[in-house]
C-alpha positions in Angstrom: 3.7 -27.4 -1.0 4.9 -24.1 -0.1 2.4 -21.0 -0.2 3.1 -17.5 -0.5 1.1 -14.5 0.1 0.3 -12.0 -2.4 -2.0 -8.8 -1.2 -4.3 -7.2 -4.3 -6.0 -4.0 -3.8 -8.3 -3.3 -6.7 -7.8 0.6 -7.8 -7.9 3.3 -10.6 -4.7 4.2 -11.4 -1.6 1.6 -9.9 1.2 4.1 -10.8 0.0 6.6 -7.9 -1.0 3.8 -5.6 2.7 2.0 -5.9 4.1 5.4 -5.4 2.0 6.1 -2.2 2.4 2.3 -0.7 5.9 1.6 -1.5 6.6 5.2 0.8 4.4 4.0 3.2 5.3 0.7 3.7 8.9 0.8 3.0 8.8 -1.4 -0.2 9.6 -1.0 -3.7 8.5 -0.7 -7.1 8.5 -4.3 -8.2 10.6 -4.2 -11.7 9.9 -6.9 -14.0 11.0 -10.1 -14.7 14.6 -10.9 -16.2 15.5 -9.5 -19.7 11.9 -7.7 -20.1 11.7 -3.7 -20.0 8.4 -3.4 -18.8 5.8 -5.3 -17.2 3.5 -5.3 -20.9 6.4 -7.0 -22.3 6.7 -9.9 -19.9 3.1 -10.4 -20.3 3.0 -10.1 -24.0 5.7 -13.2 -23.9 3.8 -15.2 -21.8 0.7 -15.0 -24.1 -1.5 -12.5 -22.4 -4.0 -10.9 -25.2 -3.8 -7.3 -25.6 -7.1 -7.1 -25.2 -7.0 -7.6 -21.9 -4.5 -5.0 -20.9 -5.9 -2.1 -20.4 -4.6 1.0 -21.9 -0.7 2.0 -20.1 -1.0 -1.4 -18.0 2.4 -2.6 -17.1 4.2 0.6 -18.8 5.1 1.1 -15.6 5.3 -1.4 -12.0 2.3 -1.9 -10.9 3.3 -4.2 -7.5 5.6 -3.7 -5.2 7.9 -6.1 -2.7 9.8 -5.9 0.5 13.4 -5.3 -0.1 14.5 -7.3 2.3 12.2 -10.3 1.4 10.2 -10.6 4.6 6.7 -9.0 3.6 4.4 -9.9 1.1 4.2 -8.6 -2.5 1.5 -5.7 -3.1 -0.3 -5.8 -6.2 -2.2 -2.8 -7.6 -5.0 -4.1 -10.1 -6.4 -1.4 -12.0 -10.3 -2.0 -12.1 -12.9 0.3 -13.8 -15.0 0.6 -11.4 -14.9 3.3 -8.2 -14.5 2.3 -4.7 -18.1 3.1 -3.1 -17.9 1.1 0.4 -16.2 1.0 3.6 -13.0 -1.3 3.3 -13.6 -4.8 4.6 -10.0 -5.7 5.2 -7.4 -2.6 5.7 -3.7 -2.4 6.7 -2.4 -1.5 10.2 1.0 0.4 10.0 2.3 -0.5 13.1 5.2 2.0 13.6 4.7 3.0 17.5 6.4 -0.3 19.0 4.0 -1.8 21.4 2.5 -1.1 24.2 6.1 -1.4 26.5 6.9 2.0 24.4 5.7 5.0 26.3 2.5 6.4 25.1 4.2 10.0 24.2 6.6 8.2 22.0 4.4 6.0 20.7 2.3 9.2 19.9 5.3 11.2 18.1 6.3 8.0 16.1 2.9 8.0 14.6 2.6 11.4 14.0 5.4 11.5 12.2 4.7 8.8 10.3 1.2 10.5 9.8 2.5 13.5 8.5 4.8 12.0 6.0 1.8 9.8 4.3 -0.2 13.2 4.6 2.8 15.1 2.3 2.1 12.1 0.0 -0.9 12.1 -0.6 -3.4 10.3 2.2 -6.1 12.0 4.5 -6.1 11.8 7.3 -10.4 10.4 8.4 -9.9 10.7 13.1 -7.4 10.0 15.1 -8.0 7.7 18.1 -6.4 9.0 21.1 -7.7 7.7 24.3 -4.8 8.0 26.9 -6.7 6.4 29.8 -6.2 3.6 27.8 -2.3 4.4 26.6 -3.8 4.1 23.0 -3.0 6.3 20.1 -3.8 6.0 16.4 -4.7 7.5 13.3 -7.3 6.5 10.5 -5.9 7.5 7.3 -7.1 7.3 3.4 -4.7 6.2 0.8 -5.1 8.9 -2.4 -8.2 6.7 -4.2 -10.0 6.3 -0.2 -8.7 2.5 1.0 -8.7 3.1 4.9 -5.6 2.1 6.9 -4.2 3.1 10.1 -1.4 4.1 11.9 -0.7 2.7 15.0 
């Protein structure tokens, strides 16, 4: 039996998360299924009760997927209540290439990348620069606070 992964990160408000992640990660919205306009469509075919869509849920994508098929698909489940913790499992964006890339252009890679996730709307929480070590990275919030870094 084949298995296939799906990541789920509960949130407020999926339309600004796909936005942020599918820029970050390269991906894209995920559109829905065959003949179906919308997400709510598909899911009012397949018998989902309307009660248990919130309000706007699936107007709009609220996953996205790898274009090019390799990575898994994001979903964005909107919950009601607020994140209040530290993440327990959080994304590394690996964009500096390894350690057999130079530190200095492992450092500008990731600052680049930092500062385009910045213009979009993440925060950057301490960067993580220990040279003696040839390490550089950056802790970063997504706009509702999930931690990630850029490495």
């Amino acid at each position: 039996m084949e298995m296939t992964l799906q990541l789920v990160i509960d949130c407020a408000d999926p339309r600004r998360l796909v936005s942020f992640w599918a820029e970050a990660l390269g991906y894209v919205p995920e559109p829905p299924p065959g003949g179906h306009a919308t997400w709510r469509e598909y899911w009012a075919d397949m018998g989902v009760p309307a009660e248990e869509l919130p309000a706007g849920a699936g107007e709009t994508p609220e996953s996205i997927v790898d274009p090019a098929g390799r990575g898994p698909r994001v979903w964005f489940q909107q919950v009601p209540e607020p994140k209040v913790a530290k993440n327990r499992l959080h994304l590394d964006l690996k964009v500096g290439g390894g350690r057999e890339v130079p530190l200095a252009v492992r450092t500008e890679r990731v600052t680049a990348k930092v500062e385009r996730l910045t213009e979009t709307g993440a925060t950057v929480l301490r960067i993580m620069d220990k040279p003696d070590m040839a390490y550089y990275a950056v802790v970063l919030q997504d706009p509702e606070g999930n931690e990630f870094c850029v490495v």
